[in-house]
Backbone bond lengths (Angstrom), bond angles and torsions (degrees), N, CA, C in turn:
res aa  C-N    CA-C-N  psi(-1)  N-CA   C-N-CA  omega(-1)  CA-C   N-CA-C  phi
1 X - - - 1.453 - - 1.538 108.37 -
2 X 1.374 115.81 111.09 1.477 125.24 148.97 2.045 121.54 3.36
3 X 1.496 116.36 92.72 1.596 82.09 -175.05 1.741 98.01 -83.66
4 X 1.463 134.59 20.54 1.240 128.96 -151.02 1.586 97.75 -145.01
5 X 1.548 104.65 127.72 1.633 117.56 -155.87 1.771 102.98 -114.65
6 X 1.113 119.65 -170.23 1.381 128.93 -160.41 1.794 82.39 -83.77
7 X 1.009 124.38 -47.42 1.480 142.16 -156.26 1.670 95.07 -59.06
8 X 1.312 108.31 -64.01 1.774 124.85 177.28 1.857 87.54 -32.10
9 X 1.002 106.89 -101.31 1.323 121.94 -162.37 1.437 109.40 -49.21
10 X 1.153 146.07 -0.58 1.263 134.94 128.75 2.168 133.42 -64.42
11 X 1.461 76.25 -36.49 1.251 83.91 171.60 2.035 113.91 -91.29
12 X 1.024 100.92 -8.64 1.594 101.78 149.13 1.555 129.55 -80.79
13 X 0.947 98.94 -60.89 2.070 99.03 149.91 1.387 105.02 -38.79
14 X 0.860 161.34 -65.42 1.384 146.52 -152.71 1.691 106.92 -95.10
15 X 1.343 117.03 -23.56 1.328 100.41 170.54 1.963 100.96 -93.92
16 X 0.932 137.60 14.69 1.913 148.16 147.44 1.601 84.98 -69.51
17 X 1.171 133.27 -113.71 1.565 151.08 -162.16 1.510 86.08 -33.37
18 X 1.303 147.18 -66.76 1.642 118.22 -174.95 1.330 131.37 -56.71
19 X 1.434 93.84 -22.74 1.866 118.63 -178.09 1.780 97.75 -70.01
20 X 1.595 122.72 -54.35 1.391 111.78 -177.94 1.690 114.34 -63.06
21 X 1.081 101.48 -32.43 1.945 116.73 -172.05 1.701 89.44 -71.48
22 X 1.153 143.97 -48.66 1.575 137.63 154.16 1.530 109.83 6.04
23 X 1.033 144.66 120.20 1.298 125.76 178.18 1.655 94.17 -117.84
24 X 1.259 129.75 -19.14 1.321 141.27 168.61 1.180 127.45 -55.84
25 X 1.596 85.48 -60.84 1.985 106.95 177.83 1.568 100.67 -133.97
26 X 1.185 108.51 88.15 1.686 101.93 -177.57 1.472 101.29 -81.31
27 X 1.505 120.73 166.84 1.008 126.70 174.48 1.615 106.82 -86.77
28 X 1.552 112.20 151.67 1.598 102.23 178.15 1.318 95.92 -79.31
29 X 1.691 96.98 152.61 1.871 126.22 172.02 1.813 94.95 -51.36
30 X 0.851 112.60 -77.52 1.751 114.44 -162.02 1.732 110.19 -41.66
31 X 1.430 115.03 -48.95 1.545 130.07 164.44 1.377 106.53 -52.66
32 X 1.004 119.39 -44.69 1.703 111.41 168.30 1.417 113.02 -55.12
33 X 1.501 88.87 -80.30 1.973 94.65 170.88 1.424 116.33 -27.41
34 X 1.292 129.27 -55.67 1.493 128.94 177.27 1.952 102.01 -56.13
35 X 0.884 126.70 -80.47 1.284 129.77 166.86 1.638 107.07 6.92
36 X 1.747 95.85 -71.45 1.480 101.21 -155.48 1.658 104.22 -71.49
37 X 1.647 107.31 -37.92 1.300 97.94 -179.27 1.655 120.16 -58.26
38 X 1.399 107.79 -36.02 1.512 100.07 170.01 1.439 129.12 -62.80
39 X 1.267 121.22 -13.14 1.368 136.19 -156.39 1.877 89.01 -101.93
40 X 1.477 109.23 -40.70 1.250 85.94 174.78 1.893 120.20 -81.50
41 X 0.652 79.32 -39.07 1.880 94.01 164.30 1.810 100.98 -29.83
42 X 1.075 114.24 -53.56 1.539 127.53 -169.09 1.793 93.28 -81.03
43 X 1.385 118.38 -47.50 1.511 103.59 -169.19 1.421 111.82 -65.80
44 X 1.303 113.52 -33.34 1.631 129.98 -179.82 1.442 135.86 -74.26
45 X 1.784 91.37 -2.80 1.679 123.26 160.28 1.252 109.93 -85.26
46 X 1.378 109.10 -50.92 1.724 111.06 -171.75 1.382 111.91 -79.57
47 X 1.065 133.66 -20.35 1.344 133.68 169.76 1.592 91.32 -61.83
48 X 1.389 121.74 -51.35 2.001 101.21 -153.40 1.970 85.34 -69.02
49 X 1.527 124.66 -29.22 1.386 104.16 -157.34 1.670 105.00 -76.58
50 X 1.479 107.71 -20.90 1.625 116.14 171.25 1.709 106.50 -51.63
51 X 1.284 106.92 -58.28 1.599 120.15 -161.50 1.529 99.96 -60.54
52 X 1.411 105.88 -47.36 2.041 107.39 175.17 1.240 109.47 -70.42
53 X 1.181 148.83 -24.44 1.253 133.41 149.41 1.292 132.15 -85.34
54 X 1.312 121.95 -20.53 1.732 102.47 133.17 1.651 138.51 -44.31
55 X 1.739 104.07 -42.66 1.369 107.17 -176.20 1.908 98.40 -60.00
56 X 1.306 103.12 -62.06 1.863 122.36 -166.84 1.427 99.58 -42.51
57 X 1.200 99.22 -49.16 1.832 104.09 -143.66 1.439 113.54 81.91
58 X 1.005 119.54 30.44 1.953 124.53 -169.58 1.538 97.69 -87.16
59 X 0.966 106.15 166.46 1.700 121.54 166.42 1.723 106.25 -87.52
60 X 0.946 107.88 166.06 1.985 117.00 -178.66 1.974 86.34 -90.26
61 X 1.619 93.09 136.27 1.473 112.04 -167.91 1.187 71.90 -90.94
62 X 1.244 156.83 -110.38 1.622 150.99 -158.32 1.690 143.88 -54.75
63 X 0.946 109.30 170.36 1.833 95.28 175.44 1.412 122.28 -97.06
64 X 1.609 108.29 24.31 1.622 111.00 -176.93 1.473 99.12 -62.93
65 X 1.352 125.36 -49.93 1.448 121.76 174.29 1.518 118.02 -66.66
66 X 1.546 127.95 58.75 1.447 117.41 -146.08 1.920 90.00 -95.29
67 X 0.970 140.92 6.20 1.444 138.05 142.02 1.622 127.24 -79.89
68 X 1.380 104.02 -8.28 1.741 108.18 172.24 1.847 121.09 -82.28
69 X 1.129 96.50 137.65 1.250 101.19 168.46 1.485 104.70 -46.76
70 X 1.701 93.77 160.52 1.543 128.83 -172.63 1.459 111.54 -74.50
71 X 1.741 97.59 -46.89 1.502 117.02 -179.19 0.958 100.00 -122.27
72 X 1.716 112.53 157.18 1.636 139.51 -161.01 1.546 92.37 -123.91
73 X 1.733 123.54 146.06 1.250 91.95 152.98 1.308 102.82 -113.34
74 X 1.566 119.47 173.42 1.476 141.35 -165.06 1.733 97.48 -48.47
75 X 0.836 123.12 149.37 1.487 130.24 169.11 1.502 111.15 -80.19
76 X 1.057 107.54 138.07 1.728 111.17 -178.54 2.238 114.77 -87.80
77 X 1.695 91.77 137.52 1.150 78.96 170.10 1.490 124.95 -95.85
78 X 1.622 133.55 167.43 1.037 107.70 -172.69 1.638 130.34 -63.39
79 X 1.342 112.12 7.05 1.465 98.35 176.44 1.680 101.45 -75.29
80 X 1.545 105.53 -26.53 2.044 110.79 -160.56 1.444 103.97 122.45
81 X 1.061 117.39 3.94 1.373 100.66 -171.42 1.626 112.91 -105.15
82 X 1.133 144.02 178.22 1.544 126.15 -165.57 1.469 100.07 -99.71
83 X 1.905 112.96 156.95 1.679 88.87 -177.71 1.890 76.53 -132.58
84 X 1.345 110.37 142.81 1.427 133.64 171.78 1.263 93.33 -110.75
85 X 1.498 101.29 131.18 1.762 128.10 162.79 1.494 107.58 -90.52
């Protein structure tokens, strides 16, 4: 199990962007850059696990989404009607 949530990594982004705004102790440019590229790496995971539990209708097997609902509802097709995979 994940000890690191959607929340972590937002609140790591913002302590990167306070670290460059530092005028004391700035954070280095490249350490940022690394930062962000990993951070997108992580956003571009959770999007495919968002999209499979839209398609499924499944619940999130972990607590990386630990602000998401429990339950999903079914995705609608375009007539309105619900479509189960």
């Amino acid at each position: 199990m994940p000890k690191n949530k959607m929340k972590d990594l937002r609140n790591h982004l913002f302590a990167a962007l306070e670290g460059l705004a530092d005028r004391q102790k700035p954070l280095e440019v490249d350490r940022a850059k690394a930062i962000v590229s990993v951070s997108k790496a992580l956003i571009e995971t959770a999007k495919v696990e968002v999209k499979f539990l839209e398609v499924t209708g499944a619940l999130p097997a972990d607590e990386f989404f630990a602000e998401a609902p429990r339950s999903l509802p079914a995705p609608e097709k375009p007539n309105g009607r619900a479509h189960r995979v």
